[in-house]
N, CA, C and O atoms as a GROMACS GRO file, in nm:
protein
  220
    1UNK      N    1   0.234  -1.885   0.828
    1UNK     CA    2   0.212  -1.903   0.688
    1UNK      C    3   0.142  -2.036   0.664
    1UNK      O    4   0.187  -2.141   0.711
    2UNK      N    5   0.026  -2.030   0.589
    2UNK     CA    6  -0.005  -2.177   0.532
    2UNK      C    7  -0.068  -2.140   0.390
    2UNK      O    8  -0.135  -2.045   0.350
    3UNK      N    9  -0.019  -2.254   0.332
    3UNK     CA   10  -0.052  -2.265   0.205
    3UNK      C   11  -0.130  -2.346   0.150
    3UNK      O   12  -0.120  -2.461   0.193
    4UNK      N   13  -0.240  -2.323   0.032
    4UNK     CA   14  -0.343  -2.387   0.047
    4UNK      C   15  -0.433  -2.319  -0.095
    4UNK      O   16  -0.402  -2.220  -0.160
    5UNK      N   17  -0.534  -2.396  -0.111
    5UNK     CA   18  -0.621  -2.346  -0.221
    5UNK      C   19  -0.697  -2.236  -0.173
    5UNK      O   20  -0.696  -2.131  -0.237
    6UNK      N   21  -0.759  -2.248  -0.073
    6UNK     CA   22  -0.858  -2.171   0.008
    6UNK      C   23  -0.818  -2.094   0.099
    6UNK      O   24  -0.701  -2.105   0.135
    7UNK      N   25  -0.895  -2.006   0.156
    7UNK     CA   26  -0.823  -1.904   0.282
    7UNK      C   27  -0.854  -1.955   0.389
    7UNK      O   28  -0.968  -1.990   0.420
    8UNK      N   29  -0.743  -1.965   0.466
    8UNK     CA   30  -0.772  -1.975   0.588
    8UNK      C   31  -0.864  -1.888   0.689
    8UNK      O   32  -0.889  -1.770   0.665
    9UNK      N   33  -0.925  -1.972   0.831
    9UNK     CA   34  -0.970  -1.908   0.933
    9UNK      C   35  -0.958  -1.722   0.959
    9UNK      O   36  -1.038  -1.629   0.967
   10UNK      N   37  -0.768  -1.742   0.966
   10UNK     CA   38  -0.741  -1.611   0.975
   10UNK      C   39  -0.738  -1.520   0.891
   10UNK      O   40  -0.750  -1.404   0.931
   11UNK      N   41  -0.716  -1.557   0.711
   11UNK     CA   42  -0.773  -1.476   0.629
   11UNK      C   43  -0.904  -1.420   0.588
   11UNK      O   44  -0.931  -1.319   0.525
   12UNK      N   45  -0.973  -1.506   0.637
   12UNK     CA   46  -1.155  -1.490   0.623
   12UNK      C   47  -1.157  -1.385   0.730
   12UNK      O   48  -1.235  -1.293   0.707
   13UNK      N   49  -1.096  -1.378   0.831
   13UNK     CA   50  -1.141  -1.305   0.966
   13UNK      C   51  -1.127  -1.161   0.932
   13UNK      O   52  -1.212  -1.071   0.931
   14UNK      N   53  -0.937  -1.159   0.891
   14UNK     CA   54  -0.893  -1.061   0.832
   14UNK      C   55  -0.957  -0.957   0.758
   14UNK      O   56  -0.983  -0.843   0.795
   15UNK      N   57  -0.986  -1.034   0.606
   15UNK     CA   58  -1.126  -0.976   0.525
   15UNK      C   59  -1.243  -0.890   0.556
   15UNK      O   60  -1.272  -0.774   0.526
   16UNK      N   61  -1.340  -1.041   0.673
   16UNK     CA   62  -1.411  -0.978   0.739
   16UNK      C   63  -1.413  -0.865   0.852
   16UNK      O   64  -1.512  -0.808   0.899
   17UNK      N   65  -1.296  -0.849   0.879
   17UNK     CA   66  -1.233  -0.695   0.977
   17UNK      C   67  -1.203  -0.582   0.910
   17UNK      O   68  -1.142  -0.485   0.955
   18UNK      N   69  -1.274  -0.604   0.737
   18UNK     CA   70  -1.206  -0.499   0.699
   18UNK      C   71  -1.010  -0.483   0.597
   18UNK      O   72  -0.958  -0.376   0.565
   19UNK      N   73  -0.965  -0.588   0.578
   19UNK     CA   74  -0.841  -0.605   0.531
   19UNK      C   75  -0.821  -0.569   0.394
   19UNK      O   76  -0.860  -0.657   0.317
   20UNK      N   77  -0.775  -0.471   0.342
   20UNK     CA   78  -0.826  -0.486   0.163
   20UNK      C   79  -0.758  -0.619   0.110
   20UNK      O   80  -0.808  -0.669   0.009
   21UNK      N   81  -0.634  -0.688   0.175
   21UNK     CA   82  -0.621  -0.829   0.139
   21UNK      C   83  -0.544  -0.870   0.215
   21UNK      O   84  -0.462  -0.808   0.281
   22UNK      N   85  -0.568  -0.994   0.212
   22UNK     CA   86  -0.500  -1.123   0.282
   22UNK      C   87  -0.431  -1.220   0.216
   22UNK      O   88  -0.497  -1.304   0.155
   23UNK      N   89  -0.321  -1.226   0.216
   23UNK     CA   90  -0.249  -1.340   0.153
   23UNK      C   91  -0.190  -1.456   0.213
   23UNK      O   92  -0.204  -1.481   0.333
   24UNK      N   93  -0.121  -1.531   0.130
   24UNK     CA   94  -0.114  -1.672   0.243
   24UNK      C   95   0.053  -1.676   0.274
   24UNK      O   96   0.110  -1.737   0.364
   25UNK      N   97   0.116  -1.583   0.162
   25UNK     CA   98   0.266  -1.649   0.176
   25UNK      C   99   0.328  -1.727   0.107
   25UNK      O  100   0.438  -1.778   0.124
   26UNK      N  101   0.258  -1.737   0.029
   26UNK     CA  102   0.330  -1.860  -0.095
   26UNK      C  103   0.429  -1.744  -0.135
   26UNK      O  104   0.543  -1.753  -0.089
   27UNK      N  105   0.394  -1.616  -0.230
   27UNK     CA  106   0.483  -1.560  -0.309
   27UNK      C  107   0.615  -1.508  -0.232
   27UNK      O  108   0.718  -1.478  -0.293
   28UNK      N  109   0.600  -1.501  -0.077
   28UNK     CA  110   0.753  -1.474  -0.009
   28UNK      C  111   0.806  -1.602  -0.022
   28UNK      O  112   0.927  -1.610  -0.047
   29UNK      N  113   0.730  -1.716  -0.008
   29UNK     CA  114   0.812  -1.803   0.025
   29UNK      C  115   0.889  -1.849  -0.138
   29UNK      O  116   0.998  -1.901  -0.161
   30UNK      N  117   0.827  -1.824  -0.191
   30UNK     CA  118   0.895  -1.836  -0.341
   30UNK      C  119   1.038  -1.745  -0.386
   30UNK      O  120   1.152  -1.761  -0.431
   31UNK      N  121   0.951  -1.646  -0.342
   31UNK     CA  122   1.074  -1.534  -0.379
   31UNK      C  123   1.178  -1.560  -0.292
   31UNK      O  124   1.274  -1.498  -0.337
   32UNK      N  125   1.213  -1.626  -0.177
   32UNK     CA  126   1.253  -1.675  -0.069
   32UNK      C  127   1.355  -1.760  -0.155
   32UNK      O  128   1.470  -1.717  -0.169
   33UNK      N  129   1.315  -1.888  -0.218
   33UNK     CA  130   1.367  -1.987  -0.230
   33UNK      C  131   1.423  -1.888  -0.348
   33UNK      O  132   1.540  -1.857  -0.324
   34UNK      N  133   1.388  -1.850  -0.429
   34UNK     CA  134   1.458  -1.824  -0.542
   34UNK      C  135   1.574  -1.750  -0.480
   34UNK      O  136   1.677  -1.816  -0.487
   35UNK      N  137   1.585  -1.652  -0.432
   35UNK     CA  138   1.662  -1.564  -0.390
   35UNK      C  139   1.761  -1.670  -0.306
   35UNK      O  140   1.835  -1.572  -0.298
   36UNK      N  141   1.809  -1.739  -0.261
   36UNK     CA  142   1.882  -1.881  -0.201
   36UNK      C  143   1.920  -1.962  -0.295
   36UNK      O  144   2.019  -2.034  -0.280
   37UNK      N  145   1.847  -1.961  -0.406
   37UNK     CA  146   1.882  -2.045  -0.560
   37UNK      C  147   1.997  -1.944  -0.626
   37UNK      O  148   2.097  -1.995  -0.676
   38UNK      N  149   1.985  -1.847  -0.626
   38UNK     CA  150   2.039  -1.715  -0.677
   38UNK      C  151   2.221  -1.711  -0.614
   38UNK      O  152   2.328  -1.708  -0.675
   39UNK      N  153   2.183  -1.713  -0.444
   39UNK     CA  154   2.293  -1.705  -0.342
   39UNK      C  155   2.389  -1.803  -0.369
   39UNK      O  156   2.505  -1.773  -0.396
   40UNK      N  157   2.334  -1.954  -0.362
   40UNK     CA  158   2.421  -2.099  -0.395
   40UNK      C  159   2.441  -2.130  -0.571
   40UNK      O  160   2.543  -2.197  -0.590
   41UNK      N  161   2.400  -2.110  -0.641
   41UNK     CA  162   2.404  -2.083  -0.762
   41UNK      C  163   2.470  -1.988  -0.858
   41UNK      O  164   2.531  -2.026  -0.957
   42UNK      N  165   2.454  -1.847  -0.821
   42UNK     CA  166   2.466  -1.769  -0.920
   42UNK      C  167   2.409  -1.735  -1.017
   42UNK      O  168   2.461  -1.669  -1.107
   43UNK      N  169   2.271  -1.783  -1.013
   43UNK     CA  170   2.180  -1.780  -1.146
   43UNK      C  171   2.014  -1.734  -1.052
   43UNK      O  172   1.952  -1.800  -0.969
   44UNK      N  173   1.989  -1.612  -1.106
   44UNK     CA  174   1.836  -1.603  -1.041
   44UNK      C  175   1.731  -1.642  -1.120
   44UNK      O  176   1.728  -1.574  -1.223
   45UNK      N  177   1.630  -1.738  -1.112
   45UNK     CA  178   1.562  -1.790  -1.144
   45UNK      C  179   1.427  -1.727  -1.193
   45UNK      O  180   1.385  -1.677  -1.089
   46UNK      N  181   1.344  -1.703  -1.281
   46UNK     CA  182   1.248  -1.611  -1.286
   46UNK      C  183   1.132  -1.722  -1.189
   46UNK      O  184   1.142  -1.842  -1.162
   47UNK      N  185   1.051  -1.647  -1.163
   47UNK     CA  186   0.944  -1.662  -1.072
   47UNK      C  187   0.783  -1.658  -1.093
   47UNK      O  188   0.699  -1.719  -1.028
   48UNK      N  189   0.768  -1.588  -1.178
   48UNK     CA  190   0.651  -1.522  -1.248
   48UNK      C  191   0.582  -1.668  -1.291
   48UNK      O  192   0.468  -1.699  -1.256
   49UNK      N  193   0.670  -1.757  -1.377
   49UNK     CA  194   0.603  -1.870  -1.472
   49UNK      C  195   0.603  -1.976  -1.376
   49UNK      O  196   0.536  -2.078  -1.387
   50UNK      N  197   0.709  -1.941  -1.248
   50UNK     CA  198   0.704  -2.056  -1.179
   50UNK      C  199   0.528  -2.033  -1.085
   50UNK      O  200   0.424  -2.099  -1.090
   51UNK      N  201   0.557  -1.943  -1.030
   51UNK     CA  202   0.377  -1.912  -0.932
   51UNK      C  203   0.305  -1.938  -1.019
   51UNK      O  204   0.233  -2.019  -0.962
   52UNK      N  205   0.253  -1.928  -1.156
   52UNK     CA  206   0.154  -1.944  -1.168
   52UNK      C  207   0.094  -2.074  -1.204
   52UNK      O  208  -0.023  -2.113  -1.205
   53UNK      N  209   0.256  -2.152  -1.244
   53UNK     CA  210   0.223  -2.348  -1.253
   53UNK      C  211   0.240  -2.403  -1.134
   53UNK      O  212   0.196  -2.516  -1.113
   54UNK      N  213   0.316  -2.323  -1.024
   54UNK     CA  214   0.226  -2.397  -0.886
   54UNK      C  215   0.118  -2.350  -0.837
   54UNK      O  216   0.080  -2.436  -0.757
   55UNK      N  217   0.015  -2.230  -0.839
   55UNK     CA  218  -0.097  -2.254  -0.775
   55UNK      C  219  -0.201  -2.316  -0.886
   55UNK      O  220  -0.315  -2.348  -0.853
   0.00000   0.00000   0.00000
């Protein structure tokens, strides 16, 4: 996984092989943390408003 503005090496490659898409992993890793916020907490966090003020 890397995260980043731009696509990586291996997403460009991907693409260019034909991939209908390539992603980087941010949104598992989000849904990730939230879902662990959820576990230690008790409160699930929405996600939607959060992805789109971090990229």
């Amino acid at each position: 996984m890397a995260y980043g503005n731009e696509p990586t090496p291996f997403q460009r490659w991907a693409e260019a092989h034909g991939a209908s898409k390539a992603l980087d992993g941010f949104g598992m890793l989000l849904e990730q943390a939230a879902e662990s916020f959820y576990l230690w907490r008790g409160i699930r966090p929405g996600t939607q408003a959060l992805r789109i003020a971090m990229r």
